[in-house]
LOTOR-842374 format. One record per residue (C-alpha): residue number from 1; x, y, z. Coordinates in steps of 0.5 Angstrom, whole numbers, plus 500, padded with zeros to 3 digits. Example, Ala and Ser with C-alpha at 12.3 -4.5 7.8 and 13.67 -1.06 7.14 Angstrom:
! LOTOR-842374
nr,x,y,z
1,525,491,516;
2,527,498,514;
This chain:
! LOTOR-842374
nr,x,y,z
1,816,213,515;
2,823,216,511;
3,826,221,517;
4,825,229,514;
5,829,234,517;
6,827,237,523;
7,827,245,525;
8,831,245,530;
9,833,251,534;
10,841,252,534;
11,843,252,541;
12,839,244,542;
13,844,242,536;
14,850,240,541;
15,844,236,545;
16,843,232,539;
17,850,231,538;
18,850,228,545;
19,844,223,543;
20,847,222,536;
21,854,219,539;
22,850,215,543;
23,853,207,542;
24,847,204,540;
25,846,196,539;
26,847,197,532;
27,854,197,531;
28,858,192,529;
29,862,191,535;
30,855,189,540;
31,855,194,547;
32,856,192,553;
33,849,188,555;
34,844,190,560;
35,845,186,567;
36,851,184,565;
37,854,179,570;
38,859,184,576;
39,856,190,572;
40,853,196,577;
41,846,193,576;
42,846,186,577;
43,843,185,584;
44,839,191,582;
45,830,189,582;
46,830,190,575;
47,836,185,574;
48,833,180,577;
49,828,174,573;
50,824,172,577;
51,821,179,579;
52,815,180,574;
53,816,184,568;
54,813,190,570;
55,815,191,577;
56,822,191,574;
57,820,196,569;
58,818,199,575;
59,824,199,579;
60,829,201,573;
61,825,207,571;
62,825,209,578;
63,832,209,578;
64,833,215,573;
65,833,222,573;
66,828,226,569;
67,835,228,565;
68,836,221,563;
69,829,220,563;
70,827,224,557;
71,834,221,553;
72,830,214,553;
73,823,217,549;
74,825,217,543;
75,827,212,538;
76,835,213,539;
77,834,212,546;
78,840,214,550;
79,845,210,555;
80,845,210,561;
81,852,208,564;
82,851,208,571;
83,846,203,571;
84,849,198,566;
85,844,200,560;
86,847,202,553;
87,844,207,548;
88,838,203,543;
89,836,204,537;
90,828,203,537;
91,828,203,529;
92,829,197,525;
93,825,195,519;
94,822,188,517;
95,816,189,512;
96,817,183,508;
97,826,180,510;
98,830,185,515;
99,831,191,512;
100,837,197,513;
101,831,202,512;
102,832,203,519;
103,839,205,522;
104,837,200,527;
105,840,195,521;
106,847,195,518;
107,849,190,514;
108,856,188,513;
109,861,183,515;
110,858,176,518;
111,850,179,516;
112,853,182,509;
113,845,180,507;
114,838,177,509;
115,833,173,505;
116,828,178,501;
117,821,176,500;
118,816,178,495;
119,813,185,497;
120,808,184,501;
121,802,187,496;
122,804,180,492;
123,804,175,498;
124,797,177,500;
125,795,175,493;
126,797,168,496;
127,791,169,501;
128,796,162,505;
129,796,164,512;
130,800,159,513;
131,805,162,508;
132,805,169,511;
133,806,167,519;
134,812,162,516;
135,816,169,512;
136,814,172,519;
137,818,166,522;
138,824,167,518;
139,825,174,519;
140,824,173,526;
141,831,167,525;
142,835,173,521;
143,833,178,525;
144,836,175,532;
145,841,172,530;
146,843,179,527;
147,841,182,533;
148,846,177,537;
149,851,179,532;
150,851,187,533;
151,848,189,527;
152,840,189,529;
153,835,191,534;
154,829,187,538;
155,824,192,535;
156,821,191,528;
157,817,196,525;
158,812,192,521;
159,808,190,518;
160,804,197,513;
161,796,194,515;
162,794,200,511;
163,787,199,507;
164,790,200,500;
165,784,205,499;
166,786,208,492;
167,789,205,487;
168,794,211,486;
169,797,210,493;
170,804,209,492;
171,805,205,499;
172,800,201,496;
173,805,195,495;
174,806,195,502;
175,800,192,504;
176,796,186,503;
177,791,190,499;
178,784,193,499;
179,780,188,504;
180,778,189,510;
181,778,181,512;
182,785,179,508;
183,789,185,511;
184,786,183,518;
185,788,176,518;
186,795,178,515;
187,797,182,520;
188,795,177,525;
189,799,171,522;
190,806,175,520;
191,806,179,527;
192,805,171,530;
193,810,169,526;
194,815,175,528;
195,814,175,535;
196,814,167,536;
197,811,168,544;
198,814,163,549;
199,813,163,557;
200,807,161,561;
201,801,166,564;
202,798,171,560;
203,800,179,557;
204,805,182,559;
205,808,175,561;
206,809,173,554;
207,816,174,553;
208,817,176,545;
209,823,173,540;
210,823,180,538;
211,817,185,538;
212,813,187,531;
213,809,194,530;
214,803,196,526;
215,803,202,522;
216,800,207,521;
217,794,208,525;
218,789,209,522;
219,785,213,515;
220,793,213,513;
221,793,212,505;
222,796,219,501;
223,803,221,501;
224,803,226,496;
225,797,228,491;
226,794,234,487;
227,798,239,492;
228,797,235,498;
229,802,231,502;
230,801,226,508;
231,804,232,513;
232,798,237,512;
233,793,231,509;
234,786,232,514;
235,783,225,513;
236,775,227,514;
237,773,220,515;
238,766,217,518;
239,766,213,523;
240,763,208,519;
241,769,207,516;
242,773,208,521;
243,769,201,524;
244,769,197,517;
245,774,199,514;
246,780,202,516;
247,781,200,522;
248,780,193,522;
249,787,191,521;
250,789,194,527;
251,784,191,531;
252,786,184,529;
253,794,186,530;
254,793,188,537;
255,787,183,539;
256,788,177,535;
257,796,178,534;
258,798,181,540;
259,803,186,537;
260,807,189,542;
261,806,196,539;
262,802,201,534;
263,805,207,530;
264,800,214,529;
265,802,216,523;
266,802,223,520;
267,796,225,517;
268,790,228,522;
269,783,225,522;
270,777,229,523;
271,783,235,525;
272,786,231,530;
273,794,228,529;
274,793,222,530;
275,798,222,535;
276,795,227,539;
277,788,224,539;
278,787,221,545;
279,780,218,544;
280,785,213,539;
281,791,213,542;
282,788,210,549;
283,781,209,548;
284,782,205,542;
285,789,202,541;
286,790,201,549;
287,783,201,552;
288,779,197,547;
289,783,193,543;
290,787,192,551;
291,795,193,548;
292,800,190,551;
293,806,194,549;
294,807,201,547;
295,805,206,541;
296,811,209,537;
297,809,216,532;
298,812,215,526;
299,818,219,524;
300,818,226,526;
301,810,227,527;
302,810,230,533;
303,814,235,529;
304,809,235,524;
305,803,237,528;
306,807,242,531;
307,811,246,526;
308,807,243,519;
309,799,243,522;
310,800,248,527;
311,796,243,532;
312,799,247,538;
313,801,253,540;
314,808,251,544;
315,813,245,542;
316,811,243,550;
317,804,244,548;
318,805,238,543;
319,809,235,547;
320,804,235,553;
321,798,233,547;
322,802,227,546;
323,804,224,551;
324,797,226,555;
325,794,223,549;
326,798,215,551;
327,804,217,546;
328,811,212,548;
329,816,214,544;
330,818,219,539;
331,821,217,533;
332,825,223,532;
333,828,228,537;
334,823,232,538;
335,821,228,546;
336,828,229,547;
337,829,236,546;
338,822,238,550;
339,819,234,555;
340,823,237,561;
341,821,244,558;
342,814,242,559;
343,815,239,565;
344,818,244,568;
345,812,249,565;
346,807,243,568;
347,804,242,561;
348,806,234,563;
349,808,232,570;
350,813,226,571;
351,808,222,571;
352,807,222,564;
353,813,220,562;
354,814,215,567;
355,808,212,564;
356,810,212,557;
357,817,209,560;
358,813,204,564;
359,810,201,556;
360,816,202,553;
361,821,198,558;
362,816,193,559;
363,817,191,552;
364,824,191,552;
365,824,186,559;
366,819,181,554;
367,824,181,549;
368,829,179,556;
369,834,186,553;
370,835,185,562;
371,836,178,563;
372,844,178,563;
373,848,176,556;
374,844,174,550;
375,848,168,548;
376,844,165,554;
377,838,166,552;
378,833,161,548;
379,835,164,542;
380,842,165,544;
381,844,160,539;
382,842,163,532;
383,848,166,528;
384,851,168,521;
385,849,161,519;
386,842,163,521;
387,841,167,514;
388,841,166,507;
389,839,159,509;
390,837,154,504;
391,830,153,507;
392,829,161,508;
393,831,162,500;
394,827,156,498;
395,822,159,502;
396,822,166,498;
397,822,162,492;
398,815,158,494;
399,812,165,496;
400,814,168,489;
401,810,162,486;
402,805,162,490;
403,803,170,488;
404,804,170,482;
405,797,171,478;
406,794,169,472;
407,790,174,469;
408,789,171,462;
409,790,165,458;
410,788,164,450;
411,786,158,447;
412,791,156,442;
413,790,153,435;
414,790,147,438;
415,784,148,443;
416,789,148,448;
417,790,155,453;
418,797,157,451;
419,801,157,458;
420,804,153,460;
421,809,153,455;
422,813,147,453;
423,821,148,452;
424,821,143,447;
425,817,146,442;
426,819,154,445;
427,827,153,444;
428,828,160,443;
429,825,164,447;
430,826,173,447;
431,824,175,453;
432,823,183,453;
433,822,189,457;
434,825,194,462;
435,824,189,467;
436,826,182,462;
437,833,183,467;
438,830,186,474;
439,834,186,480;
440,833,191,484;
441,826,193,482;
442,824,185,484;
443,824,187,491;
444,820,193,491;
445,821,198,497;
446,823,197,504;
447,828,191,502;
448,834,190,505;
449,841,187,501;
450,837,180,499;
451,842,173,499;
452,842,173,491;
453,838,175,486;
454,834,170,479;
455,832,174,474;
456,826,173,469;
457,832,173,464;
458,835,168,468;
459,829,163,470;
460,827,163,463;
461,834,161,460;
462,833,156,466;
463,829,152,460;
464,830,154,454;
465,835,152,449;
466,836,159,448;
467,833,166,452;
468,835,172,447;
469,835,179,451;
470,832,186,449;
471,830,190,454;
472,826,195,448;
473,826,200,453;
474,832,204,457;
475,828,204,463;
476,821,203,466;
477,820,211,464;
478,820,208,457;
479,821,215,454;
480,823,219,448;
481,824,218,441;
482,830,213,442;
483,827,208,445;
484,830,201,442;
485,823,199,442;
486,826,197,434;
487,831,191,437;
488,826,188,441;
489,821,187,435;
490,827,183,430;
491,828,179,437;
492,820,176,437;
493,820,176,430;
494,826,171,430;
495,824,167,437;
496,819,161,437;
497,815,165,444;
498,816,172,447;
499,816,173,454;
500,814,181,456;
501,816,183,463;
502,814,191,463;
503,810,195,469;
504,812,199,474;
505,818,200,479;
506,820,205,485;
507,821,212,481;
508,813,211,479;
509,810,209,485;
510,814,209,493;
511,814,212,499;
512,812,219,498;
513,810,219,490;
514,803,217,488;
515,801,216,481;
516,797,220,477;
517,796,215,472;
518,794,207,472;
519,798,206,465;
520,804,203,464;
521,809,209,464;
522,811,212,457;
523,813,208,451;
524,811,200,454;
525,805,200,452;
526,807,200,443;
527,813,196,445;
528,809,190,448;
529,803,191,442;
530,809,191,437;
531,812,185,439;
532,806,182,440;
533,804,184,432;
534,811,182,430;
535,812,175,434;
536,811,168,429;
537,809,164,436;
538,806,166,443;
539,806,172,447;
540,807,172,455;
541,806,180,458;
542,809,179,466;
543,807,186,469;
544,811,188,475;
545,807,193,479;
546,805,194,486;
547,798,198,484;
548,793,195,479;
549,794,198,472;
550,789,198,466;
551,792,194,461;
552,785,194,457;
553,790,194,451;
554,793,188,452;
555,787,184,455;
556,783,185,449;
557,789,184,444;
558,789,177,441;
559,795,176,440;
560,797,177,447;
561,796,171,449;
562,797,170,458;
563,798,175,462;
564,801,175,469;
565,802,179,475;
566,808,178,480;
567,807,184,484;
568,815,185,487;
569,817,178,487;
570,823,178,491;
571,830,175,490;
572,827,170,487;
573,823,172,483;
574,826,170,476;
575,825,163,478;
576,818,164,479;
577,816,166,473;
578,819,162,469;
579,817,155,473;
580,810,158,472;
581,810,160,465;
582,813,153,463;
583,809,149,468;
584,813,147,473;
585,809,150,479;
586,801,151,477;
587,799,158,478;
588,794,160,484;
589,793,166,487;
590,789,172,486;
591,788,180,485;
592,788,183,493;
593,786,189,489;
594,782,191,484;
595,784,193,477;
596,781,200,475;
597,780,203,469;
598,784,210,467;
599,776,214,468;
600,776,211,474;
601,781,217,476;
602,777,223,474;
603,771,221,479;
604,776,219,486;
605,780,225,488;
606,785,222,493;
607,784,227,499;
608,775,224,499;
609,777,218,504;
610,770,215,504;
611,768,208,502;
612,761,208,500;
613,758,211,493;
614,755,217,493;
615,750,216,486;
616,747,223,487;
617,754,226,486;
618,758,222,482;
619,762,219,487;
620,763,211,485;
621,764,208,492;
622,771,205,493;
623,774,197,492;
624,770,191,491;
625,765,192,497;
626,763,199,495;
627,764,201,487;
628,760,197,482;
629,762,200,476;
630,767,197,470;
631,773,194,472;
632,780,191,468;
633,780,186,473;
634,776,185,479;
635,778,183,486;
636,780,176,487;
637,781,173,480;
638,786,169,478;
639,786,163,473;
640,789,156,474;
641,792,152,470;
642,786,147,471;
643,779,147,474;
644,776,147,481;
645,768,146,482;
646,765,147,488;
647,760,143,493;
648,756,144,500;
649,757,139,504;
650,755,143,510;
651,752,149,512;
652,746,151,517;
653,740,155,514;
654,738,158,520;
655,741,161,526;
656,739,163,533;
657,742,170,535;
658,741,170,543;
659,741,176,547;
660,746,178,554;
661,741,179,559;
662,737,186,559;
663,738,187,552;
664,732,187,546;
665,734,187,538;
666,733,195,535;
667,725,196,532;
668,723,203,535;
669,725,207,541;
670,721,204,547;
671,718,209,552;
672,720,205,558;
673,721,199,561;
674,715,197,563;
675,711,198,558;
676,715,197,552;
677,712,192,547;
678,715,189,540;
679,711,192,534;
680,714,189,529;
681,719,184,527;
682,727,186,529;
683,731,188,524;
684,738,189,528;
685,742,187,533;
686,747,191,536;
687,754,187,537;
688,754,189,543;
689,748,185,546;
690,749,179,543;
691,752,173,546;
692,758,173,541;
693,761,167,544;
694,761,161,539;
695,756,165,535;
696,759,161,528;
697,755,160,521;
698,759,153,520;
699,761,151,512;
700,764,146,510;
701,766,146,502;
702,768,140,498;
703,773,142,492;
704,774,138,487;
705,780,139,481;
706,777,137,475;
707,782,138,470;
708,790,135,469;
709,794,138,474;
710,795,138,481;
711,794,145,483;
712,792,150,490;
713,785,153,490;
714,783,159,494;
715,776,158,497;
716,773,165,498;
717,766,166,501;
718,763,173,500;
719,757,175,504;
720,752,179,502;
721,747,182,508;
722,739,182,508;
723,738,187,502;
724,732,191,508;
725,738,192,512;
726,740,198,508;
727,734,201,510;
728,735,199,518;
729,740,201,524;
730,745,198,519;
731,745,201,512;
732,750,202,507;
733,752,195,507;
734,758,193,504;
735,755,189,497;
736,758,184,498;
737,765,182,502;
738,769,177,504;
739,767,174,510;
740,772,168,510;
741,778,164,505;
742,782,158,506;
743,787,157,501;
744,788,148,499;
745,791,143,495;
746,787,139,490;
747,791,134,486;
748,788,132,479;
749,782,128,479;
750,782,130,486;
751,778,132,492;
752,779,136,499;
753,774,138,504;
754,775,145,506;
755,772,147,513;
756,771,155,516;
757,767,158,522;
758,764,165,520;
759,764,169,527;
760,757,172,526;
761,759,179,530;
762,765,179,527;
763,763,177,520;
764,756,177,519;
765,755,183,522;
766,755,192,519;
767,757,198,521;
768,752,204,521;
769,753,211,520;
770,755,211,528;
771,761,206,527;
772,756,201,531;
773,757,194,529;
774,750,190,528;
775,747,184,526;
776,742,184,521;
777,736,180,522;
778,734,176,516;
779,736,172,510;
780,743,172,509;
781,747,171,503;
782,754,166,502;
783,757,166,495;
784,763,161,494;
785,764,160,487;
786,759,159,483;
787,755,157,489;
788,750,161,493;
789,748,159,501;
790,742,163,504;
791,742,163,512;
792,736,166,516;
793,740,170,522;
794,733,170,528;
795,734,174,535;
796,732,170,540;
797,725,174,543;
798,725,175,550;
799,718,174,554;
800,714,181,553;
801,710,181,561;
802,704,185,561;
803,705,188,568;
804,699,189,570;
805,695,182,570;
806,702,179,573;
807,701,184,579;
808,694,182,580;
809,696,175,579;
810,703,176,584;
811,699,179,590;
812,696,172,592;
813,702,169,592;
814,706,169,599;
815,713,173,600;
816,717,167,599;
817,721,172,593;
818,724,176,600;
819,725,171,603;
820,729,168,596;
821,732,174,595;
822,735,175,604;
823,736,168,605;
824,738,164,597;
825,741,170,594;
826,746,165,589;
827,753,167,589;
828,755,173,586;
829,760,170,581;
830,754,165,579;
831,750,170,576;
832,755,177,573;
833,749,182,573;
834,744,180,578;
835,747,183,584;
836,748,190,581;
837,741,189,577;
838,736,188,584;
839,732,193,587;
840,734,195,593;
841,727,196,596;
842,725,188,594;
843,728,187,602;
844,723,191,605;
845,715,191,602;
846,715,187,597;
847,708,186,597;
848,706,192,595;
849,705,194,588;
850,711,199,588;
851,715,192,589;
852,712,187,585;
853,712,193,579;
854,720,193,580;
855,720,185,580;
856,716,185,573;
857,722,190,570;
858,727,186,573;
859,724,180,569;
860,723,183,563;
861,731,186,563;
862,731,178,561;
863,732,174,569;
864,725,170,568;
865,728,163,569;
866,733,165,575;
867,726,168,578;
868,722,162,577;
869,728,157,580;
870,728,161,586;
871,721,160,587;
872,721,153,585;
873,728,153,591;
């Protein structure tokens, strides 16, 4: 979302002087706060804290001009001096530790840096919630107290959802993967921990620590390939794969983490903007999902659609597709420069405006910006002493480790595995490559100024007597005929272990730059097979990287003998890598990406975006749920340093799925509701007609460490759907899919009882070729480790009436059911769709056969029992 230049006419340039020396929050010196005590606006309703937040929000936008109004749509929202508020900066980054990316950050002074975690990419190879919502938490301390410093704002945007569809994507390292369900739950967990709600009641009640986004929404995974980049890419996407796929973890961000905003990204889908499509903006985002915050485009993408895709004639036609389409705020100056042209040609009214005001101010009262001085509020007291701490640092550390992988492990001569490695016999240690003394390419992108920086050359050191350095390549390209491969040669030769930190870096994969090629970049790969031939004792590769890279060489090479992937392992990545080649921390993660191999290439263009293999035209499908081919290393695996084995302890075989009342599970389509018959066992049932609350599949997995060391296991439970579902409602089911993971410690010897609820309507269910989520019936499959569980899924069968013996036996009864229905009609709360259901001429002759053929259809829609007790009353 780095800014581009905008097209701008030259008499709007003094305008854009005004708005570009507007004091914002962001400077050193903090502005003058809203609601300031003897300010112009204290004793105004929007002051006032015991009004509810949005009748304050009301009041202040209320109280502007339309001049003042349009200021405050963009991201570098204007001050408005008469009423106390100071200019704002919307845009502040915190991907994985606050980052200056943004201009909402500045470093210097008292805040001259902040804690830099792992890359996002590695911290999801941990697959720890725990660890994901606790870095969320540490940022969200960093960031106020550089918010109460002046150096910040209140609204960060992040965390990259994104599904890492390609592996050449470079933004794929911002993400937490290829999964669906690991993306999903990891985007709930670090918006928990960034916006830490506190306060009592419900929405828009919860006052926020600071205020996350989820970007960029949605089919958003190109930035420049093969001639197309992210500002003219149309991304023709199924709804299928729109519903299973890449929309999934934004769907999880608004409705389980609650996120205070939502950026549409650049790209169209299906010839839409995505910042124009109202069917996303409000029908999805804020309608289904029921966002409570405001929806923020990403920077300069109404410019985009407008001058670049040249989606709208006028630049006030795109600003009235945008806001009309549910749009709250332009990162960029576009909203500025023409909203009131388009209001004053009708294209949008103020009413518009005012609504997308309304989403934005709303979030700033929840973040109490209008509560008077921020020194008095709950986090008043965090400070300069709040960042770099000990525990923050400790914590990137621990998150290092935690995401580290191991990829291989040779038996040594002594049918031990070579790694760990002992100081004792290693006392001279080489450590090679590009990477042997990163710093900067550590962090990966979006990162601000860590605390400090542990390299891999400093974290092996740490243990041996002696690391000897020789980088073997002069940078991560690795070109040319000068490379000083030779130097790393004679220092393996003369070490009694080699340690080889190679892979990939900001200048081959980053915002705005994919890859053409999953090898490792120029000369890497002879430097490491030359070291590796050259060493008298073991070789260690450590690859650096976001996206996988096809290191087939060096897997099958005997004498590499482990291989680790860190991805960018933040400040404290040196360390991590030496505490788990030396033993001190057993490795446990595992790939969140599956490593292809280089032909995968020629078979995926970039710009083809579905999910789903094609046989008949070659098209091999993408990620672990939909491609079966070949692979380097597939999604999920990641050795130990000990072995875990697998038990199950409980897991139901069977499971009832009940239907909400007037709903039947999908067979064939029914002639009418009279006379509808089941033919033929069902084989789905859409999501929409089930009764999904506690719908769970309960498994509880006891995992024993059956080696020498104590070690964290990661329990993942596929799922595989009835293989006839493929040639019902709900075809094309993922292969197989992660449906639940928990991450657990084991001591050696040791055993621990994993418990999981798998929700049968989130988890167990597919997505057919509408985008309609559906519960196949039948044998369901659940794979964890070497185990495999079978759970049949029922449907609970409603009654089937034959109406015409049930009126001939119906006529001889009394007309006790009017009397029922006039004199015993329960209250309407008591049962929901009753009222709305009854026929309105049961009142009148219910004797006649017209009547009783209304009450049969009337219990066939699924009110049987409540008939009977009304009779029995």
């Amino acid at each position: 979302m780095r800014r581009r230049r905008p097209h701008l006419p030259l008499p709007l340039l003094p305008f854009l002087l005004l708005l570009a020396t507007t004091p914002a929050s962001s400077a050193a010196a903090r502005a003058a706060f809203a609601c300031a005590p003897g300010g112009p606006a204290t004793t105004l309703p929007f002051c006032r804290q015991s009004l509810p937040l949005q009748a304050r929000a009301r009041d202040l936008v209320s109280r502007l001009t339309r001049a003042e109004k349009v200021r405050l749509l963009v991201n570098n929202a204007a001050g408005v001096p008469r009423l106390g508020l100071a200019g704002y900066e919307w845009w502040s980054e915190a991907l994985h530790g606050v980052s200056d990316t943004g201009p909402g950050v500045k470093f210097g002074g008292a805040f001259p840096g902040a804690t830099a975690f792992p890359q996002v990419i590695g911290a999801a190879a941990s697959l720890n919630t725990t660890l994901w919502e606790l870095i969320g938490r540490a940022v969200s301390d960093e960031a106020r107290a550089m918010y109460n410093g002046g150096r910040a704002g209140l609204t960060f945007w992040s965390p990259n959802v994104n599904i890492f569809r390609d592996p050449r994507w470079g933004r794929g390292q911002e993400t937490p993967g290829e999964d669906p369900a690991v993306s999903a739950r990891y985007a709930a967990a670090y918006v928990r921990g960034l916006q830490q709600p506190y306060g009592s009641g419900g929405g828009h009640h919860n006052r926020l620590k600071l205020a996350a986004c989820c970007k960029h929404f949605t089919a958003y995974d190109l930035d420049n390939w093969g001639g197309t980049d992210r500002f003219h890419f149309n991304a023709v996407v199924g709804a299928q794969d729109l519903e299973d796929t890449f929309n999934v973890p934004f769907r999880a961000c608004v409705a389980d983490g609650r996120a205070a905003s939502v950026m549409c990204s650049y790209n169209q889908v299906n010839g839409v903007p995505t910042c124009a499509d109202e069917a996303f903006l409000r029908g999805t985002i804020r309608g289904k999902w029921g966002l409570e915050g405001y929806i923020v485009s990403d920077c300069d993408s109404v410019d985009v659609f407008f001058r670049d895709q040249h989606y709208t004639r006028t630049a006030e036609d795109a600003v009235a597709a945008t806001l009309r389409a549910g749009l709250d705020l332009d990162c960029g100056p576009f909203l500025a420069l023409y909203t009131e042209s388009a209001v004053a040609r009708r294209k949008v009214s103020d009413a518009d405006v005012d609504a997308a005001l309304l989403n934005t101010v709303t979030v700033q009262m929840r973040l109490g910006m209008f509560d008077g001085d921020p020194a008095s509020g709950p986090f008043g007291h965090l400070g300069p002493a709040d960042v770099c701490t000990r525990e923050h640092q400790d914590l990137a550390l621990d998150a290092a480790r935690q995401s580290v992988v191991l990829l291989k492990n040779q038996r040594g001569k002594h049918r031990n595995d070579v790694l760990p490695l002992r100081p004792a016999a290693h006392r001279v240690v080489a450590v090679v490559g590009p990477h042997a003394d990163a710093t900067v390419a550590m962090i990966g992108n979006y990162a601000g100024k860590p605390c400090r920086y542990t390299t891999p050359l400093q974290g092996v050191g740490g243990y041996v007597a002696r690391a000897v350095h020789q980088a073997g390549c002069t940078d991560v390209a690795c070109q040319g005929k000068n490379q000083p491969v030779a130097a790393a040669v004679d220092a393996a030769r003369q070490a009694d272990a080699t340690v080889v930190v190679a892979g990939l870096d900001q200048k081959v994969e980053a915002e705005g730059l994919d890859r053409t090629s999953l090898l490792l970049p120029g000369r890497q790969a002879e430097l490491i097979s030359a070291v590796a031939k050259a060493s008298k004792g073991p070789v260690i590769l450590v690859l650096m990287s976001g996206g996988p890279i096809d290191i087939a060489f060096a897997q099958n090479d005997p004498r590499i003998d482990g291989i680790l992937w860190v991805g960018y392992p933040g400040q404290a990545g040196g360390q991590a890598i030496a505490d788990v080649i030396f033993g001190h921390h057993n490795p446990g993660g595992k790939l969140p990406v599956t490593w292809y191999p280089q032909d995968y290439l020629q078979k995926v263009p970039m710009t083809n975006m579905a999910m789903r293999a094609n046989q008949a035209r070659g098209y091999p499908g993408r990620t672990y749920r939909f491609y079966t081919g070949p692979t380097i290393h597939p999604f999920g695996h990641g050795l130990s340093y000990t072995q875990f084995t697998h038990a199950l302890a409980h897991a139901p075989a069977q499971l009832t799925v009940r239907l909400s009342g007037g709903h039947a599970a999908t067979t064939a389509s029914t002639s009418s509701l009279l006379n509808a018959t089941r033919t033929r066992p069902a084989r789905t049932v859409r999501v929409a007609h089930a009764r999904c609350e506690g719908l769970t599949v309960p498994v509880h997995v006891d995992v024993r460490n059956v080696g020498d060391r104590d070690g964290a296991h990661a329990v993942l439970v596929y799922h595989a759907a009835p293989s006839s579902s493929t040639a019902a409602p709900g075809a094309d089911a993922p292969a197989r899919q992660l449906v639940a993971f928990e991450k657990v410690h084991v001591p050696a010897g040791g055993v621990a009882r994993v418990e999981m609820g798998i929700d049968v309507c989130d988890r167990l269910s597919v997505a057919d070729r509408n985008g309609v989520r559906r519960i196949p019936v039948g044998e369901h499959r659940l794979m964890i480790g070497e185990l495999t569980h079978s759970v049949t899924l029922g449907v609970e069968q409603l009654g089937v009436i034959d109406c015409s013996r049930w009126i001939s036996i119906q006529r001889s009864i009394s007309v006790s059911y009017s009397s029922s229905f006039s004199r015993r009609s329960p209250d309407p709360a008591s049962v929901g769709p009753l009222r709305r259901r009854r026929p309105p001429s049961l009142n009148k002759s219910v004797g006649s056969a017209e009547a009783y053929k209304l009450i049969c259809a009337f219990l066939k829609n699924g009110h049987l029992s409540l008939m009977r007790k009304w009779h029995r009353d």
